[in-house]
C-alpha positions as CSV (number, residue, x, y, z in Angstrom):
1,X,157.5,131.2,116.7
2,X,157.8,131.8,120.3
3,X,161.6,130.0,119.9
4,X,162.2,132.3,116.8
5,X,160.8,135.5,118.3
6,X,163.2,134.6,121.7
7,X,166.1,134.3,120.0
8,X,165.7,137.5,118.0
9,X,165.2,139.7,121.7
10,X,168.3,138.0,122.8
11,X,170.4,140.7,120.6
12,X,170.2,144.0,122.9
13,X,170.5,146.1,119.6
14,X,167.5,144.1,118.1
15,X,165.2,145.0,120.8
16,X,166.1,148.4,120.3
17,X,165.9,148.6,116.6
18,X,162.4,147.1,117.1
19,X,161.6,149.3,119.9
20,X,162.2,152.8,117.9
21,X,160.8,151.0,114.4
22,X,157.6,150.5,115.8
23,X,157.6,153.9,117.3
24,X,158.2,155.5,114.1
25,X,155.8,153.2,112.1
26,X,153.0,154.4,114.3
27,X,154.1,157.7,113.9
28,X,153.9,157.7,110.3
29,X,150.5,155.9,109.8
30,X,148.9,158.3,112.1
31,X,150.1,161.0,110.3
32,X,149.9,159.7,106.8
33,X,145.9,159.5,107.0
34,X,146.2,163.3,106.9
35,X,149.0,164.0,104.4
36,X,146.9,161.6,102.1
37,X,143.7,162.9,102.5
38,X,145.6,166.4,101.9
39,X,147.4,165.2,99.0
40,X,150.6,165.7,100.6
41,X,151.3,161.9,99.8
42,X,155.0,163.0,98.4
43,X,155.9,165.1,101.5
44,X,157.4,162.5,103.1
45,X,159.6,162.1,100.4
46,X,160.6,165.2,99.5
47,X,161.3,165.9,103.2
48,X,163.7,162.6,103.5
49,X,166.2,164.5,100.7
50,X,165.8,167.3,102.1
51,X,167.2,165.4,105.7
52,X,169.6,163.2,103.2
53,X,171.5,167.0,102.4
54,X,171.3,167.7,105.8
55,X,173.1,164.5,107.2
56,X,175.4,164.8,104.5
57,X,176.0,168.2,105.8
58,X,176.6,167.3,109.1
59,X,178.9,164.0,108.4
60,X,181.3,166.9,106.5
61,X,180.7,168.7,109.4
62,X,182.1,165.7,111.9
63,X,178.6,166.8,113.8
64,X,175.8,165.1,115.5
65,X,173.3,163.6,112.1
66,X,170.2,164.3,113.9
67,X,170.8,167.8,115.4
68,X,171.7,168.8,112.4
69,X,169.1,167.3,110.0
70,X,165.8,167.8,112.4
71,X,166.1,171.8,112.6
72,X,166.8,171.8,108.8
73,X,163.8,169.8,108.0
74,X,161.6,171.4,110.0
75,X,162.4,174.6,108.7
76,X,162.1,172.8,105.1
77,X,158.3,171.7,106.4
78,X,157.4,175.1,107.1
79,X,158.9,176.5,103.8
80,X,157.3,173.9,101.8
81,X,153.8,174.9,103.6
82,X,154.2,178.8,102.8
83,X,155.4,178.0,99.2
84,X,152.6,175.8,98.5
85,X,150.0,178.3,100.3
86,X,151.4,181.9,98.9
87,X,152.5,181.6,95.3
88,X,151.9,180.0,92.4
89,X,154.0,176.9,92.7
90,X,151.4,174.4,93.7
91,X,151.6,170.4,95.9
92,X,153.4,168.3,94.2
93,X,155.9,171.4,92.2
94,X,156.7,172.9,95.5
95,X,158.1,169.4,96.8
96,X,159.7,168.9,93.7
97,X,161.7,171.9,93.5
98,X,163.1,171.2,97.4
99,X,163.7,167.7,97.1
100,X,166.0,167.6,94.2
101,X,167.5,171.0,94.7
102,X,168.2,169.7,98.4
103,X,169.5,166.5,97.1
104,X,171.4,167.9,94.6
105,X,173.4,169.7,97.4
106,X,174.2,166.3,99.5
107,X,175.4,165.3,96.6
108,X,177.7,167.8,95.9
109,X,178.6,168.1,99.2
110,X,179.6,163.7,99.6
111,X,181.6,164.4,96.5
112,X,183.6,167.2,98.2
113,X,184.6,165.8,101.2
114,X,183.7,162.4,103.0
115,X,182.4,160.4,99.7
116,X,180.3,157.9,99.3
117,X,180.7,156.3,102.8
118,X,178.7,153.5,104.8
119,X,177.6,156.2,106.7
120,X,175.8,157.8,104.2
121,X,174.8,155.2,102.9
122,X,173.1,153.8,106.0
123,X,170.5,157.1,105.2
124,X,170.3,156.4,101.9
125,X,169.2,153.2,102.3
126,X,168.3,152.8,106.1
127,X,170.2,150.7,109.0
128,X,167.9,150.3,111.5
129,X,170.4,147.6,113.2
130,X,173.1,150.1,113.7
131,X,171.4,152.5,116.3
132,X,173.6,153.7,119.4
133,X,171.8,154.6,122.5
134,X,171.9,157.7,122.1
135,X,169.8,157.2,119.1
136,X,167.3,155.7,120.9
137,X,166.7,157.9,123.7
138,X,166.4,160.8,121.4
139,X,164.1,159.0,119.0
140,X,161.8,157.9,122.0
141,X,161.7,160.7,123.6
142,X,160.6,162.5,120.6
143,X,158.3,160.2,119.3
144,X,156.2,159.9,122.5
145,X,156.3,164.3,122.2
146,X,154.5,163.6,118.8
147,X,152.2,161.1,119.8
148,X,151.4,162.9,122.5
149,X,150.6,166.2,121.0
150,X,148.6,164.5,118.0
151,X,145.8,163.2,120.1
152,X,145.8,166.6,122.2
153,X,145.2,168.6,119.0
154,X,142.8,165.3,117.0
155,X,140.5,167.0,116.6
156,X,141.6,170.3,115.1
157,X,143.6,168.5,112.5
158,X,140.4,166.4,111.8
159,X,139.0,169.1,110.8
160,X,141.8,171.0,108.7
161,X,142.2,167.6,107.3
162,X,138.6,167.3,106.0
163,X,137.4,171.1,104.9
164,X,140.2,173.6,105.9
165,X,138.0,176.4,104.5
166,X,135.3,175.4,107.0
167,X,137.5,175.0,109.6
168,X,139.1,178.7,108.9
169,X,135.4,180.2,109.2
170,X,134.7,178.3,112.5
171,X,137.4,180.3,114.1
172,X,140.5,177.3,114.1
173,X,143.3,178.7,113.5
174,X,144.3,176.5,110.5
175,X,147.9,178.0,109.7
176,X,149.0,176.9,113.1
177,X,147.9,173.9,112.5
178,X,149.0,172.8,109.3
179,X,152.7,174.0,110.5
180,X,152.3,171.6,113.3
181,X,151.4,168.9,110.5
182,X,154.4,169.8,109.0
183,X,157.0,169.9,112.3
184,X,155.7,166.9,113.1
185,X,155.8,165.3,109.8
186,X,159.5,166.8,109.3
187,X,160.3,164.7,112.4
188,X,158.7,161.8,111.7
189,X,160.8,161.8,108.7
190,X,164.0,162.7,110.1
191,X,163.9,159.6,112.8
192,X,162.4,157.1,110.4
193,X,165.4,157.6,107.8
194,X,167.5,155.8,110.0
195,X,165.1,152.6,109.9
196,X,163.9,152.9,106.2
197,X,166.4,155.2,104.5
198,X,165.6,158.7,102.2
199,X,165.3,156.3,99.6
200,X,162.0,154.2,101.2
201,X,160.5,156.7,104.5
202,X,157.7,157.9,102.4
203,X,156.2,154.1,102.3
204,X,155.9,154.3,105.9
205,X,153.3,157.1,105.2
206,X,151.1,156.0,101.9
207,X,150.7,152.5,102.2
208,X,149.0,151.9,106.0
209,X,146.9,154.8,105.2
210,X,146.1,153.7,101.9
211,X,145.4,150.1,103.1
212,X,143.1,151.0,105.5
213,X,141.2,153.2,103.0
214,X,140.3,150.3,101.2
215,X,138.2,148.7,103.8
216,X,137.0,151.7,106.7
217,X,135.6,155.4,105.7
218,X,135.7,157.0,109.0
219,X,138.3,159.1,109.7
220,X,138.9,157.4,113.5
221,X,138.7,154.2,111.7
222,X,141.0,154.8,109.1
223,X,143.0,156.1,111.8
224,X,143.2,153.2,114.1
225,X,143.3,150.8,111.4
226,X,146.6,152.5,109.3
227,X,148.1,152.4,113.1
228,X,147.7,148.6,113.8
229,X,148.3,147.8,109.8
230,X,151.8,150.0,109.9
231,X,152.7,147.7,113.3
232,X,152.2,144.8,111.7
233,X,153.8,144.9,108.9
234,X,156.6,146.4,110.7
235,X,157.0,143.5,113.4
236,X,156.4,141.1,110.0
237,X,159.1,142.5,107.8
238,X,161.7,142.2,111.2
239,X,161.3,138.8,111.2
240,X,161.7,138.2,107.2
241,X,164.8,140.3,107.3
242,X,166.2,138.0,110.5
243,X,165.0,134.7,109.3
244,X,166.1,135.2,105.4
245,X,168.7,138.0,105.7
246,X,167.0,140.7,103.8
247,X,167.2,144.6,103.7
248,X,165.2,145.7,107.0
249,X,163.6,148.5,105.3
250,X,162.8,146.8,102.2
251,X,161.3,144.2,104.1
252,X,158.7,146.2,105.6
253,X,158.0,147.9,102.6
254,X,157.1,144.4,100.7
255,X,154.9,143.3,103.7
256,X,153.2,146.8,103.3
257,X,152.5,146.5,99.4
258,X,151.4,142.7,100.2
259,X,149.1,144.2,102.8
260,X,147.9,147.0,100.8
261,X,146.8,144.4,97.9
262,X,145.1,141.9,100.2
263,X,142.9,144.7,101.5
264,X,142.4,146.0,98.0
265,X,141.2,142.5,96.8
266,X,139.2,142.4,100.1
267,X,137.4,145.6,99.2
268,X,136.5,144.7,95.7
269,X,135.1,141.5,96.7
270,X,132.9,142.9,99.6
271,X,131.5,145.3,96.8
272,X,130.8,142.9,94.3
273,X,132.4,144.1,91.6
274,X,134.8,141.4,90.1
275,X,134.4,139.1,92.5
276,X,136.7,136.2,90.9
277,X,139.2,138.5,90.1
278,X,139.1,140.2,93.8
279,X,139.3,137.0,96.0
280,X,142.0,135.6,93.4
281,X,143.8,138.7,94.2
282,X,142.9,138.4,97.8
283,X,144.1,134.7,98.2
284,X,147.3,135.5,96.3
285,X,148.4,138.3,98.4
286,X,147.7,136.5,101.6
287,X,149.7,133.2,100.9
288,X,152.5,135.8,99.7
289,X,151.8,137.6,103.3
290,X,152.0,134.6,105.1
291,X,154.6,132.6,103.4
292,X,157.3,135.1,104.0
293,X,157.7,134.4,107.8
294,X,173.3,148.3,109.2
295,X,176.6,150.4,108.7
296,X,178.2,151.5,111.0
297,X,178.9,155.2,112.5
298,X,182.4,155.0,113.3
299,X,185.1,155.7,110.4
300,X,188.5,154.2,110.1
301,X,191.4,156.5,109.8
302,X,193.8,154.0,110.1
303,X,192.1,152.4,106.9
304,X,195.6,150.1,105.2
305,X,193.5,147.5,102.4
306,X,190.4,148.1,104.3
307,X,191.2,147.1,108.2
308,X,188.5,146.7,110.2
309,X,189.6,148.1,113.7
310,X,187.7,151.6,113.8
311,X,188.4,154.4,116.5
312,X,185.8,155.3,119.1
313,X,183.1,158.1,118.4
314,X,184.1,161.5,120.0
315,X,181.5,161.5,122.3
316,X,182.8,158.4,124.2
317,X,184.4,160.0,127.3
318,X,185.6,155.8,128.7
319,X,188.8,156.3,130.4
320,X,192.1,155.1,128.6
321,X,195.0,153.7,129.1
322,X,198.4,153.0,127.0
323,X,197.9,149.3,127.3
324,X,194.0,149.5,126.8
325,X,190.8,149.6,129.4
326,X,192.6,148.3,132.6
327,X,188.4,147.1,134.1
328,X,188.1,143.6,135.0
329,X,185.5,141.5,132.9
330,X,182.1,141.7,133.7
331,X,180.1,139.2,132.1
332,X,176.4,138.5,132.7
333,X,176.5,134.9,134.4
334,X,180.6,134.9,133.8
335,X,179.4,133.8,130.3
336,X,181.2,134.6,126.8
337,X,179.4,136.9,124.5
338,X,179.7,135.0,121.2
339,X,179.3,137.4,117.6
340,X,177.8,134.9,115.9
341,X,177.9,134.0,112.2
342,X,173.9,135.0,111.8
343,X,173.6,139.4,112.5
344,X,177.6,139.2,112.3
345,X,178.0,142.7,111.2
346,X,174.7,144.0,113.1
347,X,176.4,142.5,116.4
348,X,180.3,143.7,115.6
349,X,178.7,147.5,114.7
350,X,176.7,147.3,117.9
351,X,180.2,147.0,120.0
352,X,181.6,150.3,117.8
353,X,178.2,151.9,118.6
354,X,177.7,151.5,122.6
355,X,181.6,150.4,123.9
356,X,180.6,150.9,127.3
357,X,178.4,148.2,127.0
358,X,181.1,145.8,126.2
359,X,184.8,147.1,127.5
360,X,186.4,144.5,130.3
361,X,184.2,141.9,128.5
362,X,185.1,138.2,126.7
363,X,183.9,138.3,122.9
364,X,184.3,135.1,121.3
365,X,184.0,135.2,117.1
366,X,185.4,133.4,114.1
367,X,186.3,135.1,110.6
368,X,189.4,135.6,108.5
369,X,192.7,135.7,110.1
370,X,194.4,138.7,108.1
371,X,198.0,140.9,108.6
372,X,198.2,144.7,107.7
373,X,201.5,146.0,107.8
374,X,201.6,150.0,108.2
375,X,204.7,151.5,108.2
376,X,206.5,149.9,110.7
377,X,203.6,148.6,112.7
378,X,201.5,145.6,112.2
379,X,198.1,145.0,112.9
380,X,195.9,141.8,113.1
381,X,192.4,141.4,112.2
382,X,189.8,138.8,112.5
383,X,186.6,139.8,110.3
384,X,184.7,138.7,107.3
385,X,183.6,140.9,104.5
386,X,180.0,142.1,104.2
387,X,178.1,144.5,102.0
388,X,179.9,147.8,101.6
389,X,178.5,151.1,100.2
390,X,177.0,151.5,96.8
391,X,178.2,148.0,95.7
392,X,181.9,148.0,96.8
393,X,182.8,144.9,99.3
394,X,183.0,146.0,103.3
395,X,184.3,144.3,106.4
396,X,183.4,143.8,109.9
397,X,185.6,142.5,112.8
398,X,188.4,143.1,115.8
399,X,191.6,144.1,115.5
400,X,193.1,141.3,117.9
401,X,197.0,141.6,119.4
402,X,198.3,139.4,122.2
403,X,198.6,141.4,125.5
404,X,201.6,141.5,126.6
405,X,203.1,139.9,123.3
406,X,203.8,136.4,123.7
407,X,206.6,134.9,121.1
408,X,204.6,132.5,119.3
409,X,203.3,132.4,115.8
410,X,200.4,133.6,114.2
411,X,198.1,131.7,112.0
412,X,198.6,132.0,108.4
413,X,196.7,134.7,106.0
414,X,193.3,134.2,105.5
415,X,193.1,131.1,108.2
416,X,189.9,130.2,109.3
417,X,190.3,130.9,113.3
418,X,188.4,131.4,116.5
419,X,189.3,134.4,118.8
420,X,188.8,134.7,122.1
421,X,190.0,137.7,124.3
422,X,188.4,140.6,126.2
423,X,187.8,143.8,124.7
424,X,189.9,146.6,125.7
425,X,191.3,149.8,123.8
426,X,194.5,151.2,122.9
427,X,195.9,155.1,122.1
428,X,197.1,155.9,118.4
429,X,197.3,159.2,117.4
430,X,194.5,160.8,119.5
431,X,192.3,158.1,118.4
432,X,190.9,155.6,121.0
433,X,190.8,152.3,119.0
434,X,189.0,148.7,120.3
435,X,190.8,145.2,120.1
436,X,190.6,142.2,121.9
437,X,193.2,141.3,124.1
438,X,193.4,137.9,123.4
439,X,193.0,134.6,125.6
440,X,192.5,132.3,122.6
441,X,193.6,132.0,118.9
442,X,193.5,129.1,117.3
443,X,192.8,127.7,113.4
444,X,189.9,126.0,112.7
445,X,189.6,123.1,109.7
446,X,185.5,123.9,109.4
447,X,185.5,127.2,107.9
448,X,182.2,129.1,108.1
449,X,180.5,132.1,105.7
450,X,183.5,134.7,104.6
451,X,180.3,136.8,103.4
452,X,177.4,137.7,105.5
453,X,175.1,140.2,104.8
454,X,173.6,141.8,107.8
């Protein structure tokens, strides 16, 4: 375990895909106690379309995602809460009528401009292994805001949580507090979409709470318990999805439905009632528990049969030259980083995501040796195809070019080969564009996976 758990840290993007996952899973367990005891189980997932138009909003927009989608949501939150309180249209209608109606218009608005992209997808379904820095330090930042300000204000939202109307008389102001449920419910849900997706947030929220129903009555209890459960399961799903290559999000959901039936089974034992049927239950659920043991951001507008050089995000401000990124290498120990066959695209999207972390250094991968011709220039790639969007087949990889051009021949199409080179980028258009300025190309006889999934 210790080996496994090592190796996993050793990918910087790893630590920080764990690092904001577990900040969002506590998030969402502290808050779920109250949104289930309030019978707002659904918000979470009526909030999450709500974000999904949003993003899809922005991505036409060629904007941020996040400062788009968080001020939309919020203000979604804070509508819901006045819709639900002040007219007729009741819990579960009120999230209804926002969450299709808002999905509805992300649809329409994909269909109109960008499509169906990995992008959106990564939303839709979560990528919690394609996170830039910038990702992080906004998600960190704003999760330790939440955290802090729900144990300032425990107590009040105890009490709005239990008996609002009792609360109301004893002089709390319960609005305000219900709208900072919501804000920081609408945040919550905004940063944990990256991780789970719009499809899957909202099991962040019901299952810890519900799990630790099962077992503890006090509110603190509950409370602590939904935090630690939503951690664990969190930490356990990460390590299914490295070891077996599964989904990261649906991962943690399985763990938490696992979790959620052992402590269901517990509770029916402990209370006598079916007792064979409980511990079988039980038993089953914990050998299940303990037997099991995204894309990218940046688009491609030089896309000829699906290429997999990708220009830089706008933000990057590196410096550029016509020849590419004139730095010397800097390698950690004057080592090689090596894009290994296992987290293949996680690694390559992690280069596209943070290029300062990696211009003027040696990148060592194999993959498919492939030759796009367009127009009068030709490119060459060395990738391997992955899952795409929505069922159709993706790619991840270099483009790769000899610098200066030697006069020597390439390998042949679809040749298994090794590439060596540092990585350095190139002007085309406006568009700053990564390769590898290669030291070493060469065909190999052992060929390894053309498909890998994450």
């Amino acid at each position: 375990m210790i080996s496994l758990l090592s190796e996993m840290f050793s990918y910087p993007f790893l630590v920080r895909a764990v690092l904001v996952g577990a900040l969002v899973s506590l998030c969402c367990a502290l808050l779920g106690v109250s949104l289930v005891l309030k019978r707002y189980s659904m918000i979470g997932d009526g909030l999450s379309h709500v974000g999904f138009g949003a993003l899809a909003l922005a991505t036409a927009l060629n904007a941020a995602p996040l400062t788009v989608a968080i001020p939309v949501v919020v203000a979604a939150a804070f509508g819901l809460l006045r819709l639900s309180e002040n007219s007729r249209i009741r819990g579960d209608a009120a999230i209804a009528l926002i969450s299709t109606a808002s999905l509805a218009v992300g649809v329409m608005i994909v269909s109109q401009t960008t499509g169906m992209n990995t992008d959106v997808c990564n939303y839709l379904f979560g990528s919690i292994l394609a996170m830039s820095r910038a990702d992080v330090y906004l998600s960190v930042g704003l999760t330790a805001v939440m955290l802090v300000l729900f144990i300032l204000f425990y107590h009040k939202l105890f009490a709005i949580t239990f008996d609002e109307t009792f609360a109301r008389a004893g002089g709390i102001k319960t609005g305000l507090y219900n709208m900072l449920i919501a804000f920081l419910t609408a945040v919550t849900i905004v940063l944990g979409m990256r991780m789970m997706g719009a499809m899957l947030i909202s099991s962040l929220i019901i299952f810890p709470a519900l799990s630790s129903m099962r077992l503890f009555k006090r509110f603190s209890a509950v409370t602590l318990c939904s935090a630690a459960v939503s951690l664990v399961c969190f930490f356990i799903g990460v390590i299914i999805s490295y070891v077996y290559a599964t989904p990261t999000g649906a991962s943690v959901v399985i763990v938490n439905v696992l979790v959620f039936l052992l402590f269901w089974g517990v509770n029916l034992a402990l209370r006598g009632r079916k007792s064979p049927k409980a511990l079988l239950t039980a038993l089953a659920a914990g050998v299940l528990f303990l037997g099991c043991g995204r894309i990218n951001e940046f688009t491609v507008p030089r896309n000829a049969g699906g290429t997999a050089a990708a220009a830089l995000p706008e933000s990057y401000d590196g410096e550029f030259t016509e020849l590419g990124f004139s730095r010397p290498p800097m390698n950690a120990e004057g080592g090689v980083i090596e894009i290994r066959e296992k987290l293949f695209i996680a690694q390559t999207n992690d280069v596209y995501l943070n290029p300062k972390d990696y211009l003027g250094k040696t990148l060592k991968l194999e993959g498919l040796f492939q030759q796009v011709q367009a127009g009068e220039t030709g490119y060459c790639y060395v990738l391997r195809y992955g899952p795409g969007c929505c069922g159709n087949d993706g790619n991840a990889g270099f483009e790769v070019a000899w610098d200066p051009p030697l006069e020597q021949p390439y390998p042949g199409e679809n040749d298994w080969v090794e590439a060596v080179g540092t990585l350095k980028t190139y002007l085309e258009d406006g568009y700053p564009y990564l390769y590898l300025s290669l030291s070493s190309l060469r065909a190999l006889d052992t060929r390894g996976a053309e498909f890998v999934t994450q």
